[in-house]
N, C-alpha and C positions, 0 to 999 in steps of 0.2 A: 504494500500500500504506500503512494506516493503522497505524502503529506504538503500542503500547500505552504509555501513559504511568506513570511509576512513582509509586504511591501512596505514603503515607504506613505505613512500615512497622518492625515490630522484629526484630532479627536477634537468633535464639536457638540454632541449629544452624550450624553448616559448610556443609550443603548451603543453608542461607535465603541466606549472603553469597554465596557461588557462583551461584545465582540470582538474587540481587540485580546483581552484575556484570556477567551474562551480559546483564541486561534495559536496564543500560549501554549497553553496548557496540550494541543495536539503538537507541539513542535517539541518541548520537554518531556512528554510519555515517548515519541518516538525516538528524541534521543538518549535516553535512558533505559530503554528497552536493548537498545543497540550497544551502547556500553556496557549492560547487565551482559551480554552474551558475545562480548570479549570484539565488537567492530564500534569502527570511527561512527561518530554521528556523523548524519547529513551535511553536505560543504554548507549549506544554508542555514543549518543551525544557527551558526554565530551571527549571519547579516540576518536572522530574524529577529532572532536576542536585539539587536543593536538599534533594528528598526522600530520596535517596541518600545523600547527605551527612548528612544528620541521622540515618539511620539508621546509618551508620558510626563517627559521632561518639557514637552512645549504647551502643553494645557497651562494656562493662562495661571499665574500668583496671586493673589492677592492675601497679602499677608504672609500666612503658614497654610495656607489653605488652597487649591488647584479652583478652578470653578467652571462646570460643565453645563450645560443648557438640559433643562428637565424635561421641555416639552414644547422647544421653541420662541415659550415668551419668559417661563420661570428659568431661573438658574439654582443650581445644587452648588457648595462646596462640600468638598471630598480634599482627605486626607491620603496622599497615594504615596506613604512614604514606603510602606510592607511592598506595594507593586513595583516602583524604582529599585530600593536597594535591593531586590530578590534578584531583578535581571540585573545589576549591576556586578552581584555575585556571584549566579551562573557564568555570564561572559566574562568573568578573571577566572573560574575555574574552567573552564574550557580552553582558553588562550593558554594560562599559564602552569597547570597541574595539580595533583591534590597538594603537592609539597608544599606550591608557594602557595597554596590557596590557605593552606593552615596559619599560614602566616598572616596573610590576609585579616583572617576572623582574630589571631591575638591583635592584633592591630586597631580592629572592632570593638574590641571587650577587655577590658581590667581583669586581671586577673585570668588571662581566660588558660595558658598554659597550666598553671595548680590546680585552677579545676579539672583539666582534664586529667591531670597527673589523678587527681585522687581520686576520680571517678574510675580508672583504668586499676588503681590498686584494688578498689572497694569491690568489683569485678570481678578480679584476676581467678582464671583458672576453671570460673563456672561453666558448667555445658547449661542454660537456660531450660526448663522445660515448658513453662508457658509467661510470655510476656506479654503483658498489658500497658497500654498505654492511651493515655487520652492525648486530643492533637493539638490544637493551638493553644500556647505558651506554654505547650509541654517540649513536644519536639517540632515545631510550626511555629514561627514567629507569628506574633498576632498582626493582622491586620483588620483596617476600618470596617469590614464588607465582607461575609463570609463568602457569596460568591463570585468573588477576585479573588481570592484567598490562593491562588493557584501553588502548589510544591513546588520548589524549587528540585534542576536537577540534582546540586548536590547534597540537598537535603535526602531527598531519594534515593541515591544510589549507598549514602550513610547508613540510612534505614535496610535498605535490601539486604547487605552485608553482613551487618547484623542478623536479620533473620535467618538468613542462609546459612551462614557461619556457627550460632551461636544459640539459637532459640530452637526448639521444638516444634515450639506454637507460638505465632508473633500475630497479635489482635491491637488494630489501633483500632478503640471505644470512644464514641463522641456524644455528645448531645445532639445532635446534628442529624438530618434526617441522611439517607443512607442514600437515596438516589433524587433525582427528579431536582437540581442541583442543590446535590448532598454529596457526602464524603468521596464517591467516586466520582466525580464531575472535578474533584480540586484533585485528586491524586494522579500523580504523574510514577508511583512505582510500578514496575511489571507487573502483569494479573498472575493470579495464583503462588503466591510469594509470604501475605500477608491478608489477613482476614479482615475485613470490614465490618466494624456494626454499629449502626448508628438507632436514635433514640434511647440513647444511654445502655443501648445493648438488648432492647425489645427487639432489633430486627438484625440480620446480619448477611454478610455474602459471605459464603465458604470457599476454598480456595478451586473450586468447581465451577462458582458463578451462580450456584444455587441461595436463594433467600431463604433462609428461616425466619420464623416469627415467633415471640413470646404470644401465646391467645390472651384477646380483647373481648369480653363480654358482649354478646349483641348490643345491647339497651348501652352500657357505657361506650359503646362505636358509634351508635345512635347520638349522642350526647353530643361529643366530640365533633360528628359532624354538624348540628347545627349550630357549635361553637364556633368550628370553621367558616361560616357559611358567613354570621354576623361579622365577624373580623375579615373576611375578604371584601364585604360591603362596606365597613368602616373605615378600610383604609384607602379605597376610591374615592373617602369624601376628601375637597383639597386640603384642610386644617387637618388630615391626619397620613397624607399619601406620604408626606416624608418617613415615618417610621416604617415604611413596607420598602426603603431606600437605604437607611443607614444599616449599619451593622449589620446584625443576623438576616434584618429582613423580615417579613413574615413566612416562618417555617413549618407547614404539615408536615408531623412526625406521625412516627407509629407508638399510638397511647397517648403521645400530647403536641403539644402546640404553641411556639415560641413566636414571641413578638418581640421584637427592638424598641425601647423607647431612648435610648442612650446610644450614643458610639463611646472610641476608647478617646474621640476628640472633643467631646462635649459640644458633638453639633447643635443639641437641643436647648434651649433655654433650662434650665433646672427649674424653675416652676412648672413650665410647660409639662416638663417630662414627667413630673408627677401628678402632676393632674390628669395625663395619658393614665399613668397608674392607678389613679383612682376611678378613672372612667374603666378600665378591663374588671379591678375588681367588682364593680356593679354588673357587668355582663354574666361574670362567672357567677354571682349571689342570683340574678334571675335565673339564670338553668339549673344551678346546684343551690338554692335556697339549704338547704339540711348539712351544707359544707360535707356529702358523702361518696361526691364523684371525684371531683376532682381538688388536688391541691397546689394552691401558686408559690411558686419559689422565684424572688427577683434578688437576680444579682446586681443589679444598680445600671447593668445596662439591656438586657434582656430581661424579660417576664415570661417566665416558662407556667404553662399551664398543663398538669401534669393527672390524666388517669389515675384514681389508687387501684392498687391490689388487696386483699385480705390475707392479714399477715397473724392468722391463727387466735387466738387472745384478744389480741392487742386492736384488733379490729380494722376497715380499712387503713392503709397508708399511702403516699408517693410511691411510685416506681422510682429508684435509685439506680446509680450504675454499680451500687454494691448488689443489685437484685442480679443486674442485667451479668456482673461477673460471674456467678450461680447459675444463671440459666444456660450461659456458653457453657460454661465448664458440665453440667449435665449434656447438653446439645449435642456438646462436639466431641465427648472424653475426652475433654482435655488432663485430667486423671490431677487434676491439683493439688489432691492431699497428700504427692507425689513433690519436691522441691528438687533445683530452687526453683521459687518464683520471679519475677521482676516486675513490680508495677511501678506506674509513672504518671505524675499529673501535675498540675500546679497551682487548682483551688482547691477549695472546701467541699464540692463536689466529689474528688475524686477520691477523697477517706474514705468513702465507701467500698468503694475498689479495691483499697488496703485492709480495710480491715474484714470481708468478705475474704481474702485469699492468706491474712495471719489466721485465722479459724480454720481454713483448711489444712496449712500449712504452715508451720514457725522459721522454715528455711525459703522463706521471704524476705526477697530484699526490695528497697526502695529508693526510688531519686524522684524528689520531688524537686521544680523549679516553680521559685519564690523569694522576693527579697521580703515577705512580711513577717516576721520573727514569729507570730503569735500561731502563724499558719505552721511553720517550720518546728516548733514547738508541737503542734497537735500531731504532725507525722509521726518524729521520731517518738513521741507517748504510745504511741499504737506501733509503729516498726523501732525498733531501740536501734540505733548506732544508721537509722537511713540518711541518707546521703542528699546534701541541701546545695543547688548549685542556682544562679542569678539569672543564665539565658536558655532559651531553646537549646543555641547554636551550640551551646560547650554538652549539653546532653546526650544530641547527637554526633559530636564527634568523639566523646568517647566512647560509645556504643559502635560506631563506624570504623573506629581502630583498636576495638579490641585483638587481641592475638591467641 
């Protein structure tokens, strides 16, 4: 398959960079796919990388902020720093090798050699049996706009290595819906390599291509969908079309349903953004008046609206990605009560994940990436002696040069 190469181009609308990243993202899976299995990428690679880049770099400034036309008479600003430095770090790992490219990223980051030093120690000598990991600002630099979020290749090919090398069973778990632009629509690693599952691990691809699902109760599908139905109408109205724009976006999961009222640029007013908050919670109080379908978890920039399951006793709850780690591991045998483990994340979210896989297993280990002490502190209370490092990029490269 002949992948089209990216011309030289100007980005004037929303939908042209969306397009533009999209035609990324086929130019980084093919050449990653071709370095996975030991040939040169495409001669076009690099002038596609390049063209990209110049077109991203020429979307208009103002200020800290890029500014794109929304819909011919409104304009968005966007934050495209994640989009720039990713190609800006592909094409110096492509020119110049992984060697200098390491160099590269200490250069990027404080500290970043130690880190990896001691992430390579904390490592050394394990054969992996199942790794888990959540994706952005775990091993995925965060960006404004999940889908632009495109992988970088040498993020990818870091990843691959790893699992090939080193893991068993290698599961990147997200919030994130799985398809329909979800976790495979931004992944540029080879298929069948690494497992997918997105809504915190309700749904997944096996390294087959085959979807599993955690089962949804009729009547709560039911629910869900005319929660969807209102929120695809609300964000059509124009006082609310920008949160179906920033960040996550408005995202159909399987079991719940994430709205953006934040980016990580504080595109929104903060008034605003809470008043957005308090207007979803009133939609969820008229469908779920009895608070026993569903439960809201806001992380300050998404509003995840989330299915419970019945959790024996204790009555409904959330589905967690500490559920969703439980249901792979029955799914797939991944056979976890088996070590070591490795999981990875870098909110409050992904304790569940850890401490789901210490209960099956004590020969669990951990890297969580997080500069906030109190988050760093909850890991290692639940993983004792895990491994606390500041960026994506030093996680994945000591994972990418294990030995």
């Amino acid at each position: 398959m002949t992948i089209q190469a990216i011309e030289q181009t100007e980005l004037v609308t929303l939908k042209d960079f969306y397009r533009l990243m999209e035609a990324t993202r086929e130019v980084r899976f093919d050449a990653t796919k071709r370095i996975v299995a030991g040939e040169a990428p495409s001669e076009s690679t690099d002038t596609s990388l390049k063209n990209a880049l110049s077109a991203l770099e020429a979307v208009k400034l103002v200020g800290d902020k890029r500014v794109l036309s929304l819909d011919g008479s409104r304009e968005i600003e966007l934050d495209l720093s994640y989009e720039i430095h990713e190609a800006r770090k592909d094409i110096f790992f492509l020119e110049n090798g992984e060697e200098a490219f390491m160099g590269y990223l200490s250069d990027l980051h404080d500290g970043f050699a130690d880190h990896v030093r001691q992430g390579r120690e904390y490592l050394a000598g394990l054969d992996i049996n199942c790794f888990i990991t959540d994706r952005d600002g775990t091993v995925n630099n965060y960006c404004g706009r999940y889908r632009s979020s495109i992988q970088s290749i040498y993020n990818a090919l870091l990843l691959t290595r790893f699992a090939q090398r080193k893991a068993e069973n290698a599961v990147v778990l997200t919030s994130a819906p799985l398809a329909n632009i979800g976790l495979v629509d931004i992944s540029v690693a080879p298929e069948r390599i690494m497992y997918y599952a997105g809504s915190k691990g309700r749904e997944c691809i096996d390294l087959e291509g085959r979807v599993r699902a955690f089962p949804v109760e009729t009547e709560k599908q039911e629910l869900l969908d005319k929660l969807n139905a209102v929120l695809s109408a609300l964000v059509k109205m124009p006082e609310y079309e920008k949160y179906s724009l920033i960040g996550s976006g408005l995202q159909f999961k399987f079991g719940q349903t994430t709205i953006a009222r934040q980016d990580i640029s504080n595109s929104v007013d903060p008034d605003e953004s809470k008043q957005f908050l308090g207007r979803l919670e009133e939609i969820v109080r008229d469908l779920d008046p009895n608070d026993t379908n569903f439960r809201i978890e806001d992380t300050g920039l998404d509003v995840e609206i989330i299915l419970t399951i019945e959790s024996g006793d204790e009555g409904p709850k959330d589905f967690d990605k500490g559920d969703g780690v439980k249901f792979l591991n029955t799914e797939f045998n991944f056979d976890m009560f088996h070590g070591p483990n490795l999981i990875c994340g870098d909110t409050g979210s992904d304790v569940p994940m850890l401490e789901a896989a210490m209960e099956m297993s004590k020969e669990t280990k951990s890297v969580f990436v997080t500069k906030k002490e109190e988050l760093a502190t909850r890991v290692q209370g639940v993983c004792p002696g895990a491994l606390i490092v500041p960026e994506p990029d030093m996680l994945v490269t000591i994972l990418g040069t294990l030995t």
